[in-house]
N, C-alpha and C positions, 0 to 999 in steps of 0.2 A: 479482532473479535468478530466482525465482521463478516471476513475470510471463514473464519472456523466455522460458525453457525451457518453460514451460507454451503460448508462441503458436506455439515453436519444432516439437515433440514432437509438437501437439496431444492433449494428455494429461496427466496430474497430474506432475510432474517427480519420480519417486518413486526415479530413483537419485539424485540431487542432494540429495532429500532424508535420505536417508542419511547420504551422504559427509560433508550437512554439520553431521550430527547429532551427531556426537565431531569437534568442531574439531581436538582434535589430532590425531589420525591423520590428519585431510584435509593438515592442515600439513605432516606427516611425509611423506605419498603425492607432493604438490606438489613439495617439495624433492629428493626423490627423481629424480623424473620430469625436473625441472630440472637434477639435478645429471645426469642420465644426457644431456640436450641439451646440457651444457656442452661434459663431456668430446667427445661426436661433434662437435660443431662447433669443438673446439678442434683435433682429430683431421683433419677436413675443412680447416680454415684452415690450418694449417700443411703440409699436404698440396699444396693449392691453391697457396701460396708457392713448394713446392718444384717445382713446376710451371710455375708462372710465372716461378720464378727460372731452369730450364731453359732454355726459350725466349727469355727477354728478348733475349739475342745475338743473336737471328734480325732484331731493329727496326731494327739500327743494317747491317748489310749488305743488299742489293738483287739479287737472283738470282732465275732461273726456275729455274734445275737446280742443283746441287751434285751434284759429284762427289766420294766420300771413299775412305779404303780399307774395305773389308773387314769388317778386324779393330778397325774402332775401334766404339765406341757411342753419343756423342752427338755434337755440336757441337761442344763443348766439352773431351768426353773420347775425345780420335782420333789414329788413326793417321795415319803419313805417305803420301801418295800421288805418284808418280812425276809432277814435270812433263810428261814428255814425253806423258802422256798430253792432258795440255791442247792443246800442240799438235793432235793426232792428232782432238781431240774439233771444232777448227775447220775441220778438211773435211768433218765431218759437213753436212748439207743442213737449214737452218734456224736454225743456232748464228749469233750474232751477234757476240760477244762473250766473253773469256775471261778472267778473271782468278785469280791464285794467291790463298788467304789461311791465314796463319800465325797459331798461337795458341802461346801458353804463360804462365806462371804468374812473377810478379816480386813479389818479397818484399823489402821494403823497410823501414830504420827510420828514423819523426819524430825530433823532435831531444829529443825527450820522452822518448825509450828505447823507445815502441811501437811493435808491429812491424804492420804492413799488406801485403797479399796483394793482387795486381793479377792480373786475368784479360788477357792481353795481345794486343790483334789487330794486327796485321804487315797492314797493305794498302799495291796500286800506289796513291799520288798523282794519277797521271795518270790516271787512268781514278775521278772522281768518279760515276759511273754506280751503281757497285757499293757504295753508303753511299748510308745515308737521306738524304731531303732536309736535314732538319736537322745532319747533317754535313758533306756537301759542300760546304756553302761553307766550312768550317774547314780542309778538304783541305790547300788552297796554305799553308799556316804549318805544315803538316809535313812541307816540303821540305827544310825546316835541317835536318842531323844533331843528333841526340838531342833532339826537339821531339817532343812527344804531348799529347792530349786527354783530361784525364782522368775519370772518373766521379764528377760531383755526386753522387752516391747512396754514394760510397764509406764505409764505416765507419772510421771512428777517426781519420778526419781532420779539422781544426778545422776549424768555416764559414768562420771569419777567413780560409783558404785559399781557397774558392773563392769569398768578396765578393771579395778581391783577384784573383780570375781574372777573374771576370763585370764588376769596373774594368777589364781590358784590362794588368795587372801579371801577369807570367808567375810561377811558383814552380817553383824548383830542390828536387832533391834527388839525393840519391845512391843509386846503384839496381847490382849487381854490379860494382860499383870503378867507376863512370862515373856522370859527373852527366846526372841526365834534366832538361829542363825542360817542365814543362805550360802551354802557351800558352792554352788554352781546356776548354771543359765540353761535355759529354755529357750525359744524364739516362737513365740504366737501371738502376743499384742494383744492391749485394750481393745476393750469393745464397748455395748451401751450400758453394759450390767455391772462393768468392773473397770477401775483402773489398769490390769493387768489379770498373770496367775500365776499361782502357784501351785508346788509337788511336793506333796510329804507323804510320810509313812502314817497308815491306818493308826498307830499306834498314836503318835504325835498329832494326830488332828481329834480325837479323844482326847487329848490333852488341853488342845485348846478351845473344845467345843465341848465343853464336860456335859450340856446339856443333851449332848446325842449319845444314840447308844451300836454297841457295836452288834447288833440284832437288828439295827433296822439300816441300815447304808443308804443311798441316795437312786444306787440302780447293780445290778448284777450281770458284769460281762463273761460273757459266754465263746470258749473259744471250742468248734468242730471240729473232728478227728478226720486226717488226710482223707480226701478223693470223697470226700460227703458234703452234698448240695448245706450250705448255712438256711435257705428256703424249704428242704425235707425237714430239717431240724425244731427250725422255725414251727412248722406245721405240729407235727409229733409236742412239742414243748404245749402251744396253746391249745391240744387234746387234754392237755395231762394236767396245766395249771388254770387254776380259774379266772375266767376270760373278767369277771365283773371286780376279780381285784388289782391283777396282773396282766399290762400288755408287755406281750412277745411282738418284738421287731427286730429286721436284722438291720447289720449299721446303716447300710445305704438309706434303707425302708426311714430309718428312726432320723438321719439329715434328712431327705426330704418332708417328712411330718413335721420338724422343726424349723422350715422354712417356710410350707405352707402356714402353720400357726404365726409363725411372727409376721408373715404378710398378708396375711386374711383376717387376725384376729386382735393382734396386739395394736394400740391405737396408731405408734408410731407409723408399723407398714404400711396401715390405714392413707392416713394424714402424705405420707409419700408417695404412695398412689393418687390419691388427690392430685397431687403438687405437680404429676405427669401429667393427670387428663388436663390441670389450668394449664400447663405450657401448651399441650397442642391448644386449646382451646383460642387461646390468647394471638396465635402464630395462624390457626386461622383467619378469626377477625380480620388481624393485620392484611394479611393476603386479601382478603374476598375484600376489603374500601380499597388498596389500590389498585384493584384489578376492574371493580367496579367503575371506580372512579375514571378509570383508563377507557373503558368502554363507552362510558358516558361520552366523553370528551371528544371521542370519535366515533361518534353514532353514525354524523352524515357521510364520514368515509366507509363506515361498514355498511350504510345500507348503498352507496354507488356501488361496493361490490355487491349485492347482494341483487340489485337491481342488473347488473351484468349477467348473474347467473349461478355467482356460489353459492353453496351452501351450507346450511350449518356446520359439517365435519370440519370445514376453512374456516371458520371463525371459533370455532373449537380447539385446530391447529396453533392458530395467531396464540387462543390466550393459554393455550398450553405451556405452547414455549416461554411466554411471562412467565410462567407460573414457575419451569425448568430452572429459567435463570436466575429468581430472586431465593428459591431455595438452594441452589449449586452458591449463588453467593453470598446467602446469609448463611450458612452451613460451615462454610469455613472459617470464619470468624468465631463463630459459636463455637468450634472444637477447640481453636486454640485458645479462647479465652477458659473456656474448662476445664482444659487440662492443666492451665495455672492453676486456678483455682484447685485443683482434683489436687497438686503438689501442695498448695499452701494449706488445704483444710488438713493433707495426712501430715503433716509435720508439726502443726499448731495440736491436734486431738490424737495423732497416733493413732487413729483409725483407718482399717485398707480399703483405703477411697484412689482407684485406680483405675484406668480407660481400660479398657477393654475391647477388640476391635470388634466383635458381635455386637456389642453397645453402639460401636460410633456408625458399624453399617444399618443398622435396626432404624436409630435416629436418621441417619439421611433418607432412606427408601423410607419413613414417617414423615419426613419433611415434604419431601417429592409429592408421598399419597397425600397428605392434606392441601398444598396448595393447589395440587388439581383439581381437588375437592370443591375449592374455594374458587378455582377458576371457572368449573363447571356451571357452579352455582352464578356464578357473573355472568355469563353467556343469557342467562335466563330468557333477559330483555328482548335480543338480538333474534332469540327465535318467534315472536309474535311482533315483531315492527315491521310495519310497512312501508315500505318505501316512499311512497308517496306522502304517505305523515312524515314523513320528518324532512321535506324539504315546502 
């Protein structure tokens, strides 16, 4: 180690040799430092899930525009919007194609006693355009009344359930006094709103939601006629429909609005934001007393340098490289202890809690900038001691 930082530095590696002068306190600094990467990237992962589990609905439909009401906020948590504006929206100039889609929430119990939560989407059959490739061919088997697609990702349902789907064996159950069957699989996973989801036919979700009606849908996907911008469409559409009942966005537009909302406004994105700023917060502390504490310990060695003639940029250098090495070595620790954790939280919740390597670079170069931070701030002392005080 020695070696390395000495070809590294070009110079005597003389904060390393410190830190690793009282093993234990280096052990204490490291854990620290580690335990402060844990908590952010555990903060950051579960954030990321809630992220991704926002969006994931957006895989399984096919739209250039979405129209929603108003007053709703995601995808998934919206208002009703008037059919007839769909109509209204296909004399617009460029609109190709129009379809309603319906959502709501279906809460259901195994024969186990547990209960499961479906996120539920209502689409036309006929109009295979508007579902992912990987759907559309499952379309035509949710013509039969009370037939749906259900979510392999879903929590708390046995696999023994979906080996028997992906055999071609459909499974019953009972869903608001009426039996559903699921003829086939999906693959999009729980999130914080649902156990899972599911795909039925507009027709079949009026069946089990007799409280909605087939005039008011949940949002209105918009599909644009070749070689035309979905943003001229866009534009044209919010000319035409009124802007104080009907937002027009295109898909992209409408994920990102639904990730700035779930992280700016909903408490949870809130609360995991938080949970970031404590991890650095925490990782600083730690840094800035043993770096402190380090400087303290060898005042009268730094002020004999200082009295020879360095200057502060050299005592700036020494606690940099502390600062290098206890984030380079509480950093590694901290990734691999998360990325357990990152396996054992997505297989315990079925949530996509996954590293990401933009996350694991973000967190070290955060790690780096703060303990320099902290080392900066420890230096403090060092620039107003006088030599002569302190011997």
């Amino acid at each position: 180690m020695n070696w390395l930082l000495t070809r590294l530095f070009g110079r005597l590696p003389i904060g390393w040799l410190q830190l690793s002068h009282n093993k234990g306190r280096l052990f204490a600094a490291v854990a620290g430092v580690a335990f402060a990467n844990l908590l952010v990237f555990m903060q950051l992962g579960i954030m990321g899930a809630l992220n991704g589990s926002t969006v994931a609905p957006y895989s399984i439909i096919e739209a250039d525009i979405i129209l929603s009401s108003q007053e709703g906020n995601t995808l998934t948590d919206s208002e009703h919007i008037a059919r007839v504006w769909m109509w209204q929206a296909l004399g617009v100039a460029g609109v190709a194609e129009v379809s309603p889609l319906y959502i709501g929430n279906l809460p259901f119990t195994l024969a186990d006693g547990s209960s499961v939560s479906l996120l539920v989407f209502g689409v036309n059959t006929t109009q295979p355009d508007f579902v992912s490739e990987t759907v559309a061919p499952m379309l035509s088997q949710l013509l039969l009344v009370n037939t749906a697609l259900l979510d392999a990702g879903t929590r708390g349902i046995p696999a023994a359930v979906f080996d028997q789907l992906k055999a071609g064996q459909p499974f019953s159950f009972e869903a608001s006094g009426e039996t559903l069957t699921a003829v086939g699989t999906m693959n999009i996973g729980g999130g914080f709103l649902a156990d899972g989801m599911m795909m039925m036919s507009d027709q079949t979700f009026l069946r089990f939601f007799p409280a909605r009606s087939s005039a008011a849908p949940d949002h209105i996907l918009i599909r644009v006629a070749d070689g035309v911008s979905a943003e001229t469409v866009a534009a044209r559409l919010a000319d035409v429909l009124p802007a104080l009942s009907v937002r027009v966005q295109t898909n992209e537009a409408a994920q990102a609005a639904d990730l700035s909302f779930m992280s700016s406004e909903r408490p949870t994105g809130i609360i995991f934001g938080f949970g970031v700023f404590m991890g650095i917060l925490v990782g600083l502390v730690i840094v800035y007393q043993v770096l402190s504490t380090d400087v303290a310990d060898h005042l009268r060695e730094y002020a004999t340098f200082k009295a020879m003639g360095y200057g502060q940029p050299f005592f700036l250098g020494i606690i940099f490289e502390e600062a290098i090495v206890l984030a380079v070595f509480g950093f590694i620790p901290g990734f691999f202890a998360s990325m357990a954790l990152y396996a054992g939280l997505g297989a315990v919740t079925g949530l996509p809690v996954t590293m990401e390597a933009s996350r694991a670079i973000l967190v070290l170069f955060g790690t780096l900038a703060a303990c320099s931070v902290s080392g900066a701030i420890a230096t403090r002392r060092l620039t107003k001691a006088d030599p002569a005080d302190l011997f």
